[in-house]
C-alpha positions, 0 to 999 in steps of 0.5 A: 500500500501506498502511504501517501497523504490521500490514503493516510486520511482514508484509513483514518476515516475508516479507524473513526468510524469504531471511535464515533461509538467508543467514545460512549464507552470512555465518555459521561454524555454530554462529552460523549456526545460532542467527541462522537460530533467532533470527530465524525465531522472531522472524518466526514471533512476528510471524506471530501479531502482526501479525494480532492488531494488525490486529484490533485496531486495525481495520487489515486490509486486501486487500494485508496478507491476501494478503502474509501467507500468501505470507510464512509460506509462504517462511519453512516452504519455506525453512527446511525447504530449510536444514534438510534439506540440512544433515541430509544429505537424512536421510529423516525430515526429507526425506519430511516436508519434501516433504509440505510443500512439496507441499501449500503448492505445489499449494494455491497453485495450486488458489487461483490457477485457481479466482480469485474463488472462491478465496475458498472455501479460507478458511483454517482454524483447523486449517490455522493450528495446521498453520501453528503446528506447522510453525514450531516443529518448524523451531525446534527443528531449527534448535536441534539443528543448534546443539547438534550443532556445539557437541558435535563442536566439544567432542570434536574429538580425542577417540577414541570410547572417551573420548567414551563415557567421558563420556558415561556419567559414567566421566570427568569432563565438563569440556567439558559434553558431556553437556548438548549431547548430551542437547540434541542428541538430545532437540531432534532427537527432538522436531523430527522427531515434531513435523515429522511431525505437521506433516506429516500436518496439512498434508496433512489441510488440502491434502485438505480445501482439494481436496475443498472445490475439487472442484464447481468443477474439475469446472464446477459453478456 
């Protein structure tokens, strides 16, 4: 293998991608939570970097164009494992979520039957926004599980009638409940629209990559 810069940063995507949830077996949340953000977004960063230096400097390589849809595929699957047991199995991360593991698992393995011709599930530009819409949706549910700690840590002891006191600005917000619940709320919002669009990206591109298959899954030559 070559060492070089490019490939560098993809094994090191591809060695964050176990740390996302190792970081809830070392951490107290909310730093689980803000460790897991910071370094998926860095190793989401390098997801965009690696390939563009790779371009650029004329360094692409066999072993670097298959490292790297195995790393962003272990960063998604992982991440979205984290995030879903931790929402509780909610159904609007859960269904999503299984879309996804779905799709990335049957695509891998419509790549490993057809072999050498597998080169004709080259991916896409839309499978690359899917792989972009992805990421950022996970960011920003790691950024609410972040925000939802903070705000039950603040209002531990508070009966729900002071809670809602202030949050409606009847009591003075000493604590800044109001900015974390809004975080919570909007970040929370945003990641499962966000997610659900990933989702139906996902599967468009896994049903893209099955239809673009299918002469070859029938015998056709």
């Amino acid at each position: 293998m070559n060492w070089n810069l490019p490939n560098i940063l993809t094994v090191g995507r591809l060695l964050a991608a176990p740390g996302v949830a190792i970081m809830f077996l070392y951490f107290t949340r909310p730093y689980a939570d803000w460790f897991a953000l910071a370094l998926f977004v860095v190793a989401a960063f390098t997801d965009f970097l690696d390939g563009y230096l790779a371009r650029a400097w004329k360094q692409e390589s066999k072993i670097g164009a298959m490292l790297d849809p195995i790393a962003d595929k272990a960063m998604v699957i992982i991440a979205l494992l984290v995030i879903t047991g931790f929402s509780g199995m909610n159904p609007w991360i859960l269904l999503p979520a299984t879309l996804i593991m779905f799709r990335e698992v049957f695509v891998s393995g419509l790549r490993e039957y057809l072999g050498d011709t597998a080169g004709l599930l080259a991916v896409t530009n839309l499978a690359k926004w899917k792989t972009t819409l992805q990421m950022v949706a996970i960011a920003v549910l790691f950024s609410t599980g972040a925000f939802e700690h903070y705000f039950g840590m603040q209002s531990f002891g508070m009966d729900q009638e002071t809670v809602f006191g202030v949050l409606a600005g009847d009591i003075p917000d000493e604590l800044g409940l109001i900015w974390k619940y809004n975080g919570m709320i909007l970040s929370w919002y945003a990641g499962i629209v966000l997610l659900w669009f990933a989702a139906l990206l996902t599967m468009i591109t896994g049903w893209d990559y099955f239809a673009k298959s299918m002469p070859y899954l029938k015998g056709a030559k």
